[in-house]
C-alpha positions in Angstrom: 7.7 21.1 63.1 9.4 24.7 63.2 9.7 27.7 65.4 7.6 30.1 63.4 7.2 33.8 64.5 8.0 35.1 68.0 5.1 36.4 70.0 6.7 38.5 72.4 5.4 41.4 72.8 6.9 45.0 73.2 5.8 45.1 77.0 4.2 43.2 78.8 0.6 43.4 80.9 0.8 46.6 83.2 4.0 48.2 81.4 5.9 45.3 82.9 9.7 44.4 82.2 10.0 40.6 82.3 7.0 37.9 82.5 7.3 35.0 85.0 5.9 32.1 84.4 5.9 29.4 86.8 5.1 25.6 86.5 4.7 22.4 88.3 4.5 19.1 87.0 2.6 17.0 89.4 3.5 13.3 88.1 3.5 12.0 91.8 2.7 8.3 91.3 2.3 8.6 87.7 6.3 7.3 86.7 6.4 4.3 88.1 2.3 3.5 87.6 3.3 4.0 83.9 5.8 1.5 83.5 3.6 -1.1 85.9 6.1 -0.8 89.0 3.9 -0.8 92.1 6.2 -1.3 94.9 5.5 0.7 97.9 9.0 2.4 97.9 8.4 3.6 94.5 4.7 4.8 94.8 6.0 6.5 98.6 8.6 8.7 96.7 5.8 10.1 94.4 2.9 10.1 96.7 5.7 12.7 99.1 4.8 15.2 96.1 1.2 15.3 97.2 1.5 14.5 101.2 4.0 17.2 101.7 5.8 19.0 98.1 2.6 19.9 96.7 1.0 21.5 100.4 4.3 23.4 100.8 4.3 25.1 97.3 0.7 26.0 97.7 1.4 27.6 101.1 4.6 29.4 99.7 2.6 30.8 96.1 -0.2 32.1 98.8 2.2 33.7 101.1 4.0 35.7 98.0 0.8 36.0 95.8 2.4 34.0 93.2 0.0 32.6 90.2 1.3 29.1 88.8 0.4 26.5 86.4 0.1 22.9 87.9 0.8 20.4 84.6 -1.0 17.1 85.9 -1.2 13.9 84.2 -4.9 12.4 85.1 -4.8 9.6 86.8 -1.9 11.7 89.1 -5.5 14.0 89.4 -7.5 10.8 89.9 -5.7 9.9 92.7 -5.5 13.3 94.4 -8.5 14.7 93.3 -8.8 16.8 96.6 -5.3 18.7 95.5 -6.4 19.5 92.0 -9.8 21.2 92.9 -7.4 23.3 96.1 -5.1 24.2 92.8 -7.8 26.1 90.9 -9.8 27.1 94.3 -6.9 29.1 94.9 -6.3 30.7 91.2 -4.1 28.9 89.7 -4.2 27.1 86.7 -4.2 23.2 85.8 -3.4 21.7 82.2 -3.1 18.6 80.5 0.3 16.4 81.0 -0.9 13.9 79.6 -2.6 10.8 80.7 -0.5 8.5 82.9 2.6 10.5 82.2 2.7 8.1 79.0 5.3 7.3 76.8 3.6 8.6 74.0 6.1 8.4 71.4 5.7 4.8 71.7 2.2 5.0 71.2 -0.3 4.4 68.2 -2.1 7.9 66.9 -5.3 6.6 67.9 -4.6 5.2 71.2 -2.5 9.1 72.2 -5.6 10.7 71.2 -7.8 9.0 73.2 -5.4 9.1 75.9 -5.1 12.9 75.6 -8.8 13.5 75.3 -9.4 11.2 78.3 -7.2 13.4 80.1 -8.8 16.6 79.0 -11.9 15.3 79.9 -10.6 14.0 83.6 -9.5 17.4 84.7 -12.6 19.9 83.1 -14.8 17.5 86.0 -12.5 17.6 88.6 -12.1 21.5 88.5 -14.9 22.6 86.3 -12.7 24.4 83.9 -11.8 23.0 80.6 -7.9 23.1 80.3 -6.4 25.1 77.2 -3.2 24.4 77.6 -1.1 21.2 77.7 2.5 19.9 78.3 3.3 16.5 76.7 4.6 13.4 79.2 8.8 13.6 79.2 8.0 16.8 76.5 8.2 14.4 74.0 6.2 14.6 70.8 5.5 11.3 68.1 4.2 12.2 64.4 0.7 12.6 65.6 0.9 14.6 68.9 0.7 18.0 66.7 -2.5 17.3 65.3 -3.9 15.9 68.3 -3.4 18.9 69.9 -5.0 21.3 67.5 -8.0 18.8 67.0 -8.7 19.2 70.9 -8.4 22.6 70.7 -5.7 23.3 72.9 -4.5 27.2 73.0 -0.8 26.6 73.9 1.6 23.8 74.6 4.9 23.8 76.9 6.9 21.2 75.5 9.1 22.4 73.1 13.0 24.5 73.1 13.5 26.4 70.1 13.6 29.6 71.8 13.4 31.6 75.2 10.4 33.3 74.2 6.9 32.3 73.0 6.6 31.6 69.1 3.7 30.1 67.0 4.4 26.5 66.1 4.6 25.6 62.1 4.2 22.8 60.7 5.4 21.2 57.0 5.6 24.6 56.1 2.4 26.3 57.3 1.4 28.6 60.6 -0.5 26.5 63.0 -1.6 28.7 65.5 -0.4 26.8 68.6 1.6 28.7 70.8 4.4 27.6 71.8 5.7 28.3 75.6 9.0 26.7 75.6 10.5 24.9 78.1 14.3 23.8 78.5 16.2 21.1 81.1 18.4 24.2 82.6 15.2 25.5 83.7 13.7 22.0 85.0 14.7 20.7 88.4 14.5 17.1 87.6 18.1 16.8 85.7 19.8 18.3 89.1 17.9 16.6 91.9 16.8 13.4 91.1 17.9 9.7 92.1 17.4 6.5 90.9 19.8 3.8 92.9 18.9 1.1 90.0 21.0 3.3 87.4 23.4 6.1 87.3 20.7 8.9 88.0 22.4 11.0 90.7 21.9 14.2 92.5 25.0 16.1 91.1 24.7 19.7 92.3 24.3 21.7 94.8 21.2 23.0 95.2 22.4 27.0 95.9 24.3 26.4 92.8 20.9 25.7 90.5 19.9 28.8 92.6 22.8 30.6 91.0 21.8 29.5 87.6 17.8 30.5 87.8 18.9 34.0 89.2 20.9 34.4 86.2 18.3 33.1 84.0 16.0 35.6 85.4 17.8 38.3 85.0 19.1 38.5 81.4 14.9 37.7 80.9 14.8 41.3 82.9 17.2 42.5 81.0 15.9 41.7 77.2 12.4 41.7 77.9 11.5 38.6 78.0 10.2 35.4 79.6 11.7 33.5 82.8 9.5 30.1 82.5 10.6 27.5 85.1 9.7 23.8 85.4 9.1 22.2 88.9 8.0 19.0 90.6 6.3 19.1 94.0 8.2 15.5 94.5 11.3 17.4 93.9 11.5 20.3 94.4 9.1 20.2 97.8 12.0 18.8 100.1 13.5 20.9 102.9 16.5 21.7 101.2 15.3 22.5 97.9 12.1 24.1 98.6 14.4 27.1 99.9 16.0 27.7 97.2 12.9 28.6 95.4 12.4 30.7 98.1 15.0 32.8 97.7 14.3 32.8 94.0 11.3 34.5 94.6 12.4 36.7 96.9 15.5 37.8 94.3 13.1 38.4 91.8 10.8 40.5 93.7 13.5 42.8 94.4 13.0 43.7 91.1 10.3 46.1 89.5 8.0 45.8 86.0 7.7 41.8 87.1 4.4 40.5 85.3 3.6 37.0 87.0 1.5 34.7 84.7 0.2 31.4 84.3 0.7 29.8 81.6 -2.6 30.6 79.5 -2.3 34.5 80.4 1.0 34.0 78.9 -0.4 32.5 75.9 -3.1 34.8 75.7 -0.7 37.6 75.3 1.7 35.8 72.8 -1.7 34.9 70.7 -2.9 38.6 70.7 0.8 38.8 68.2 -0.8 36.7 65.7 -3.2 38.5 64.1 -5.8 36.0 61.8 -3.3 34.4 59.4 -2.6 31.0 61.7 -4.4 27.7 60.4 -5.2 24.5 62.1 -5.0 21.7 59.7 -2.0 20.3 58.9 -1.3 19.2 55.0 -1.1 15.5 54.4 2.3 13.6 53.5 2.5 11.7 50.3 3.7 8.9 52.3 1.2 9.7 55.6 -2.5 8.8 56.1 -4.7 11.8 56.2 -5.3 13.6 59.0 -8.5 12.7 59.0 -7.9 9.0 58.7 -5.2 9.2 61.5 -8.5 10.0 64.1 
């Protein structure tokens, strides 16, 4: 798997400048369900994403009439099915992030599929819109994840880093016609804020300083052209302390004029309207590789 052509267009929707795209990944229970710790300290630090993170980033995207993409694994959706349905009641889009926030590198091809399609399934009955876009658990990817994708149909993933801007995905050689919305950790507010008191995961900066580095994220994005995609969790970013500094992120970037804010699929819409009818959806065989078709 390549970055094959960029799919940024000259301008953007409305004559805009820059396109903002933001995300959250509500994993709430989902980390430590996955790896069967069930604890009630452990399930409380997720379950404060949907008592209290998730509530407060709904409130703040209403007040500044702010679109977002919520990334939520299923049985995170399960769980909370209440908060899901308020997430597309109120406009904004939910996609696929996987199952139980799987490992799914670790996984047989079979068993990610059905995992993924599960998933899919899960959140078109909760919300009554089938998802088109999805973002893999941990943005990892195994051999078969690729081909998974483009058998379910998805539009777009957010997984991958090869670039700043959307691009079409190739594969052993050939155009896929997945587009790609990239993601990256600078962008991500997991690497700053979290804590884990088992290992050597620590907080280790200041959260006006990760301010500092989104503003200036956002503004060479103004200045080229571009995207400013940001990854967030309501269980992390939805504390007191940190929650303001998305405030003021907001409020820095409305400052600004030409700002196009997207979810993720009007993103993807936009980048796909570059790619004209050339883009396949099979992926050739290895030598050494079942078939696709064998893989299912």
């Amino acid at each position: 798997m390549r970055a094959g052509r960029p799919l940024a267009p000259a301008r953007w929707p409305g004559e805009s400048r820059v396109a903002v795209a933001l995300s959250f990944d509500s994993d709430h229970e989902t980390i430590p369900l996955r790896d069967g710790e069930t604890s009630p300290g452990r399930l409380a630090q997720g379950e404060y994403g949907a008592r209290v993170g998730a509530v407060r980033i709904l409130e703040l995207l209403e007040r500044r009439g702010v679109p977002a993409t919520f990334f939520m694994p299923a049985v995170s959706a399960l769980l909370h099915p209440e908060e899901v349905r308020q997430y597309a009641e109120e406009g904004h889009e939910v996609a696929v992030h996987g199952w139980i926030h799987e490992r799914n590198t670790l996984l047989a091809a079979e068993d990610e599929r059905i995992l993924i399609s599960r998933a899919l399934d899960t959140l078109t009955e909760l919300t009554g819109t089938r998802p088109t876009g999805i973002r893999t658990p941990s943005w990892d990817f195994s051999d078969s994840t690729l081909q998974t994708i483009l058998d379910l149909g998805f539009a777009y993933d957010s997984s991958l880093m090869a670039d700043d801007e959307p691009y079409e995905v190739v594969a052993e050689g050939r155009a896929t016609g997945l587009v790609e919305i990239p993601v990256d950790w600078i962008r991500d507010d997991a690497p700053y804020f979290t804590m884990d008191r088992y290992t050597g995961v620590r907080p280790y900066t200041r959260p006006r300083d990760v301010l500092e580095i989104w503003k200036d994220e956002f503004d060479a994005a103004y200045r080229e052209g571009g995207v400013f995609q940001l990854t967030l969790h309501p269980h992390v970013i939805g504390h007191r302390s940190r929650l303001v500094i998305l405030r003021e992120l907001l409020d820095h970037i409305g400052a600004h004029a030409g700002v196009w804010y997207a979810t993720h699929a009007q993103l993807a819409d936009v980048a796909r309207a570059q790619l004209g009818d050339a883009a396949g959806t099979q992926l050739p065989s290895r030598p050494d590789s079942p078939s696709p078709e064998r893989a299912r």
